[in-house]
N, C-alpha and C positions, 0 to 999 in steps of 0.2 A: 504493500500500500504506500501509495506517496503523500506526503505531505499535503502536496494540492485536493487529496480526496478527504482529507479530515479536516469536520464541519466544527467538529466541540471534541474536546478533553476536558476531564478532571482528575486531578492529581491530588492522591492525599487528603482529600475533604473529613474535615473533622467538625461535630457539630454536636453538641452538649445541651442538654434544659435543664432545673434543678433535678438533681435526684440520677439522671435518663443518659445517657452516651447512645444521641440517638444517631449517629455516624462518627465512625471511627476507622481513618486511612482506607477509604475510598477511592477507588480508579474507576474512571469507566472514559469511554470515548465513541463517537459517533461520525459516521462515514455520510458522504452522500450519495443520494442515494440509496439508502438502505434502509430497514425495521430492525433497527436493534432492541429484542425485549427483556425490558427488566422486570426480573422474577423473586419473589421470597412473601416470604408470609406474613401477613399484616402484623405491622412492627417492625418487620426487618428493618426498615429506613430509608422504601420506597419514595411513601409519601413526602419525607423530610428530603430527599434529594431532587425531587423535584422542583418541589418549593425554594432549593436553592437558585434555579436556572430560574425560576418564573421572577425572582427578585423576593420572593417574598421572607425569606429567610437569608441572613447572613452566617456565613461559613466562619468557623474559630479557627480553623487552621486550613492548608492547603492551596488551592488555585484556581481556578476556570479558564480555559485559553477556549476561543472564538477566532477557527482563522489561523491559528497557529498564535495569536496574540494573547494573554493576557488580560483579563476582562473584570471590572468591578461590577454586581447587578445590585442596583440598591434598590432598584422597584419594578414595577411589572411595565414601567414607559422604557426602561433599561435594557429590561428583556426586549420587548417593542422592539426597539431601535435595531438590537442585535438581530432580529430576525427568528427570535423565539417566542413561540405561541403554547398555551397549556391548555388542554381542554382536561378539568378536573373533575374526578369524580362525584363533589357534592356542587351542583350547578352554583354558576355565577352570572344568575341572571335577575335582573329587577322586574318581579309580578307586576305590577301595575301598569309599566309600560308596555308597546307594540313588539311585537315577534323585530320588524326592520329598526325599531329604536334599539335593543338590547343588541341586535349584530354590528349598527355603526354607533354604539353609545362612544360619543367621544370622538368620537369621525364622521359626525355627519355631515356628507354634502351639504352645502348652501349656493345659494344664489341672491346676490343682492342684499347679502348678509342676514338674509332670512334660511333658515334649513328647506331643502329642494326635498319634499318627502317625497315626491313624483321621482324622481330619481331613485331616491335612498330606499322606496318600494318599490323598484323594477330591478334594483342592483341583490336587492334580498330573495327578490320572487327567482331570481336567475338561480342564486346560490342554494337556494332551499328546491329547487328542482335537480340541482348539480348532486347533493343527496341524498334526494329520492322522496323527499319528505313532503303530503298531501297537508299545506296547513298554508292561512292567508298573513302575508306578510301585515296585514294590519290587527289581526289576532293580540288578545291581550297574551301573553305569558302565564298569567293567572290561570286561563283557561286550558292549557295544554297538560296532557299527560305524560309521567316521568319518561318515556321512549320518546315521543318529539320533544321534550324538553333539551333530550341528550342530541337530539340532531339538530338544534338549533344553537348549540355549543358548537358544534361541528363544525354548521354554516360560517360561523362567527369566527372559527380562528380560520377558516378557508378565507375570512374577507383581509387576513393579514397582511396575505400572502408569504408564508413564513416559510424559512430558509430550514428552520430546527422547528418539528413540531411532537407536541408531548402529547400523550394518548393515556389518561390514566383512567382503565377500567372503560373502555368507551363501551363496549359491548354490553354489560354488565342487565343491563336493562332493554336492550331490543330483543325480536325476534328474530329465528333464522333467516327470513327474506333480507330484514333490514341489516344485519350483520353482514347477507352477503352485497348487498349493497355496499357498506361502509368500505370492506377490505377491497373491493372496486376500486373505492375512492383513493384508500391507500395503497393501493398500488400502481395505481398513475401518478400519484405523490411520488412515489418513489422514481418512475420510471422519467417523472421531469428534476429529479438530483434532489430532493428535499429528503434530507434524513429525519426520519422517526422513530421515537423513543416511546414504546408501547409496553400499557403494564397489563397484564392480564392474568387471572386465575384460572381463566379456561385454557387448560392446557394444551388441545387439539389446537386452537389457535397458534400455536406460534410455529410449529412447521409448516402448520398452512401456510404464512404469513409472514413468517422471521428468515432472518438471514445470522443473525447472531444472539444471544442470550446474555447476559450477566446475571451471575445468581448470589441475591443477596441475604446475609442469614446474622439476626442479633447485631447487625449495625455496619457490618464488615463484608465486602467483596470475596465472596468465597471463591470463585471458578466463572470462567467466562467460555462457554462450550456453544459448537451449532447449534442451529433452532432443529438440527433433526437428530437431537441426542432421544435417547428412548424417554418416555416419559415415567415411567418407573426412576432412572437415574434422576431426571429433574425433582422429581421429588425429596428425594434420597438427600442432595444438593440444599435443598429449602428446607428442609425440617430436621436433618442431622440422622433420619432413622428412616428406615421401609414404614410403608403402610401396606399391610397386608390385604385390606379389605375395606372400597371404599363405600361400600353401602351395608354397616355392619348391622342390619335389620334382626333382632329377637324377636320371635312372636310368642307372648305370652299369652295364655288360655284369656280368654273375654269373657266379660260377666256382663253383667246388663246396660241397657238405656241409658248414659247420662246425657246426653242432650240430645233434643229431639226435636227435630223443625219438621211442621204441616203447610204445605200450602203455602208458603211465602212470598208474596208477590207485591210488588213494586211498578205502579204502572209506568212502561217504557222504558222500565231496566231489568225487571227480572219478574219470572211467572211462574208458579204454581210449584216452587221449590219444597220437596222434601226427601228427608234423608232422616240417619239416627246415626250419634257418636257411640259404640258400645264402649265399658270400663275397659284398659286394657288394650287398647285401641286406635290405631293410625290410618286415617281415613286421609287421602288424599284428595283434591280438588283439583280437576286437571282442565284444559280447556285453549279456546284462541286469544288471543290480545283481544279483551272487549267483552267476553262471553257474559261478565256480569261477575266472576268469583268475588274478587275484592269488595265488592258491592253485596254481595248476600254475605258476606264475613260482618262488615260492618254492622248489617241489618239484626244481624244474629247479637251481634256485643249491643246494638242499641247504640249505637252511634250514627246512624242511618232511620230516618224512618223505615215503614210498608203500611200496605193498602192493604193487605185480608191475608191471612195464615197466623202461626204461631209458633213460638221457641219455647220449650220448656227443657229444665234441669233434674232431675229426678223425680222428672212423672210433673212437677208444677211448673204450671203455665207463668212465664215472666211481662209484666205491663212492656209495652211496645215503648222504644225508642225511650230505653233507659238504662244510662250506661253503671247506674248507684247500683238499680237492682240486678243486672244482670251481672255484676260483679261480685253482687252481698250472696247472688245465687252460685256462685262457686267458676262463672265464666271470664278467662283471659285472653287481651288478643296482642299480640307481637305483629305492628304493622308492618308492611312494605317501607313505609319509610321509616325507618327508623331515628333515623336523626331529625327527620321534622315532624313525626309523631308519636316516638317512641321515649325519648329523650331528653330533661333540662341540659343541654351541652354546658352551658358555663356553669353549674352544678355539680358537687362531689359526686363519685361512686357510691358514698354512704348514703346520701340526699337523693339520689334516681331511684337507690334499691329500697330506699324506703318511703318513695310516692304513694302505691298502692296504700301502705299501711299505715299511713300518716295519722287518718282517722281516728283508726280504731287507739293509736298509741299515745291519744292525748288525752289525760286527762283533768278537767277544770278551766280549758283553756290553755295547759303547758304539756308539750310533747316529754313525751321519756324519753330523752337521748342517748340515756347508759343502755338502754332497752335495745332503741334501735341500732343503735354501734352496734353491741354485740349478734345481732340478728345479722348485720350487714356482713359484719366479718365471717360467719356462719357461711353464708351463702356465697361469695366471695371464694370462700377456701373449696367449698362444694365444688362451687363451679370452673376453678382454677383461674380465675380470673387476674392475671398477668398486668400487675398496676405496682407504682413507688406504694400506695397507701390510702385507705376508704377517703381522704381528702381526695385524692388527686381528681381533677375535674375529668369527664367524663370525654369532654370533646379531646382531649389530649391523648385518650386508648385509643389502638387499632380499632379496627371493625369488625373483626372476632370479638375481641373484647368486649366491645359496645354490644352486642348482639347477647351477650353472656348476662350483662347488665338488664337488659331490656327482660330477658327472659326472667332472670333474676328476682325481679321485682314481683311479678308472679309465683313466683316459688316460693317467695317469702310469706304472701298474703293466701296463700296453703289453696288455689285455685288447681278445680279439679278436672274442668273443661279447656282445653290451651288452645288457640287457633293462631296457628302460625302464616302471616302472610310472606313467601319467599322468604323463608329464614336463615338461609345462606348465602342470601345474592352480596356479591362482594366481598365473597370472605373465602380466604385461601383453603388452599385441601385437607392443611393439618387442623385448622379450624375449625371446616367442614366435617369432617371426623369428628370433635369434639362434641359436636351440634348435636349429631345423633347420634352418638352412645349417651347423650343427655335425652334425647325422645327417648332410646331403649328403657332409660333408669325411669323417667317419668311412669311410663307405660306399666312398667313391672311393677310400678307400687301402684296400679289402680286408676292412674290419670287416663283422660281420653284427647285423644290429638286430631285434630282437624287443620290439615296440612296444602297451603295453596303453593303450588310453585310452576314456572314456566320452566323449568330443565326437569323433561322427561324418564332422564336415566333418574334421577331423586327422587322423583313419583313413583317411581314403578319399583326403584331399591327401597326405601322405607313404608309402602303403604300395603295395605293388608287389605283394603278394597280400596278402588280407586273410580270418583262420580267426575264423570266430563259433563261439562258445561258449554254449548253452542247457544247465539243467541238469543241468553238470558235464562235459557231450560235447562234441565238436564237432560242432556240426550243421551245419557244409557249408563249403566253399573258396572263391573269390572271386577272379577276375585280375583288378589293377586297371582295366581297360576296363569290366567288369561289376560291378562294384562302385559300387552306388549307397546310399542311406542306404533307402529301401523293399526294394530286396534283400539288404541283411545285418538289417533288423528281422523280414523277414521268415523270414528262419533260425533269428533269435534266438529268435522265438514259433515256430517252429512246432515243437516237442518239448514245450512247457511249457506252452500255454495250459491244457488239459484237466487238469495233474495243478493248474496252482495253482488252479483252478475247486477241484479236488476237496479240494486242501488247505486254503481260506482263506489260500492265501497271498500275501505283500507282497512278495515277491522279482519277481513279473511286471511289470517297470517299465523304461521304455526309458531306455537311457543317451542323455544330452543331443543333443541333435541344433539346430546353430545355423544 
């Protein structure tokens, strides 16, 4: 390789928070031209070395050359300048504004020293077609779902025009169409010299897609190997140890009913839903982008109204659209998003895990704090949750972590119905493991799980029946023996092909399947 082909190096990067060595003598370097992906498990020091190049974090030790030169980044106009763009995992977009305001916020066209929105919505409608993405460039933000939220990140550092562009977790929330979409995108990036620094958990990604790896483990550059190393070794590399079994499903005997939904229906988002969670129990929710899952989850926890049917917990019927009772009745839900609905982020680890139980742990007007510390710490050690100390603020964990946290808080308020929305999305393999050998443990003392995920191989390894959802119905049942990923797609289309034909619609789109 010649000097002229390298876009970015880092030498030595060293970067410390109280308590943390969250990089320590760090190399890495990037080609043009090329997908370099960086790999390790949340906490390795992914996140933080990004943040170095976006500006957003300054480096304690080491260097950054751009160009073969030498580079200060003190801000994200620094990066800018340089020709480096981040398209980050948790969006950096302002709700309130238009889809073409958030992609040229801060560059917008003017004329006559007025902003030219007739341009700056033709320049976004181009871009947002360039990705594939059915959505009107005068669209609030507000209004979009987390998969266009993510391709309108996309659009947005496409309107850079960026020389270094950063991919952290872009995948993470699309479906397979739009994924194949994306690595389109990136691979014409590539094939016009822009080097890309792609993080990803899906591991079939990156021989699809990569050209080179660095793999990173507890803060330090461990091995820099092909992206067509086996992915057994990848692993091996990121967690210090084999995983023998990624879908390590126990099915313990099931006992009865605990949550039981009639008829549940929502007009224009969901009809005539019923199922039963039995004890002991991992009942997956399978389905297309849109089918309505997420939507009868919520309806169930009573954070959603409905129009006619019912949810009950042990045989009693729960008042509709009420998140006190359906909680006091023993139901918890782990949303999709978890940091904007699962999580106070600038709040301790000890203060998140003890949301739920706030209530009940006050008494006279004053919380018992020695109570809930030691509950916190309980749970915490349970869950292995990898933090300095119950202070440490929450947004400051990986996303394993968080995700431990989130669950956490239900396990502490002794909730005996769990409905996980994607409870893995974003979280590495060795975390992913952790996740469910925590369903197996739930499960075997009695708990029931109601499990929504868009990655097929998760549904079909942890669930013991599996209901697809097309349409806002369910369109058919599944026992885990017959349950393969062609006979739940094929439930999933079969209600819908004909009406999205007749609708032009973008919702007919399989959830991931790896």
């Amino acid at each position: 390789m010649s000097n002229q082909d390298e876009l970015l190096r880092i030498e030595g990067i060293r970067k410390t928070f109280p308590g943390v060595v969250a990089l320590d003598s760090v190399d890495f370097d990037l080609r043009r031209g090329e997908v370099h992906v960086l790999l390790g498990e949340n906490g390795a020091g992914k996140s933080t070395l990004i943040k170095m190049l976006s500006g957003a974090y300054r480096p304690d030790s080491g260097r950054v050359l751009v160009d073969g030169e030498e580079v200060r980044i003190h801000g994200a106009q620094d990066a800018e300048r340089l020709g480096i763009a981040t398209i980050y995992q948790e969006f950096n977009l302002v709700p309130d504004l238009t889809v073409a305001e958030n992609i040229f916020l801060g560059r917008q066209p003017r004329r006559f020293g007025m902003i030219d929105r007739k341009t700056m919505e033709s320049a976004a409608d181009e871009l947002l077609k360039r990705v594939g993405v059915q959505v009107s460039p005068r669209a609030k933000v507000r209004e979009l779902g987390i998969a266009r939220l993510q391709m309108v990140e996309i659009a947005k550092a496409l309107s850079l025009d960026a020389r270094v562009l950063i991919m952290d977790e872009p995948t993470a929330v699309l479906t397979s169409e739009e994924v194949d979409r994306l690595f389109a995108i990136v691979r014409q990036l590539r094939e016009d010299g822009v080097g890309v620094v792609f993080i990803t958990h899906h591991l079939e990604e990156i021989a699809a897609l990569g050209d080179r790896v660095t793999v990173l483990r507890d803060g330090r550059s461990i091995d820099q190997v092909p992206a067509s190393t086996p992915e057994d070794e990848l692993v091996r590399l990121m967690v210090g140890r084999s995983i023998d079994q990624q879908y390590p499903r126990e099915r313990p005997d099931t006992g009865g009913a605990l949550l039981t939904v009639e008829g549940l229906t929502r007009d224009g988002v969901f009809h005539d839903i019923s199922f039963e969670v039995r004890a002991g129990e991992v009942v997956g929710l399978a389905g297309l982008v849109g089918a309505g899952r997420t939507e009868v989850a919520r309806a169930v926890f009573g954070a959603d109204p409905y129009d006619a049917g019912s949810v009950g917990v042990h045989g009693k019927r729960l008042p509709r659209h009420d998140v006190n009772a359906a909680m006091g009745a023993g139901i918890g839900l782990v949303p999709e998003d978890r940091k904007g609905q699962g999580l106070v982020l600038d709040a301790s680890v000890q203060e998140n895990l003890g949301l739920v139980t706030l209530r009940s742990a006050t008494r006279s007007g004053l919380v018992d704090l020695k109570g809930q510390r030691v509950a916190a710490a309980r749970i915490a050690e349970q869950l292995g949750v990898r933090m300095a100390g119950l202070g440490q603020h929450v947004r400051t964990l990986s996303g394993g972590n968080q995700q431990k946290v989130v669950i956490g808080k239900w396990l502490l308020a002794e909730t005996k119905v769990l409905i996980l929305d994607e409870p893995t999305r974003g979280i590495d393999v060795g975390a992913k493991v952790e996740i469910y050998q925590l369903i197996n443990e739930l499960t075997a003392s009695g708990h029931a799980v109601l499990m929504i995920s868009s990655d097929l191989p998760e549904v079909l390894g942890m669930s013991d029946r599996v209901l697809v959802m097309a349409q806002g119905r369910i369109a058919g049942e599944l026992a885990a023996d017959d349950a393969t990923q062609d006979a739940v797609m094929a439930l999933a289309v079969s209600s819908v092909s004909s009406t999205a034909v007749q609708n032009g619609s973008t919702e007919g789109k399989a959830s991931r399947g790896h």
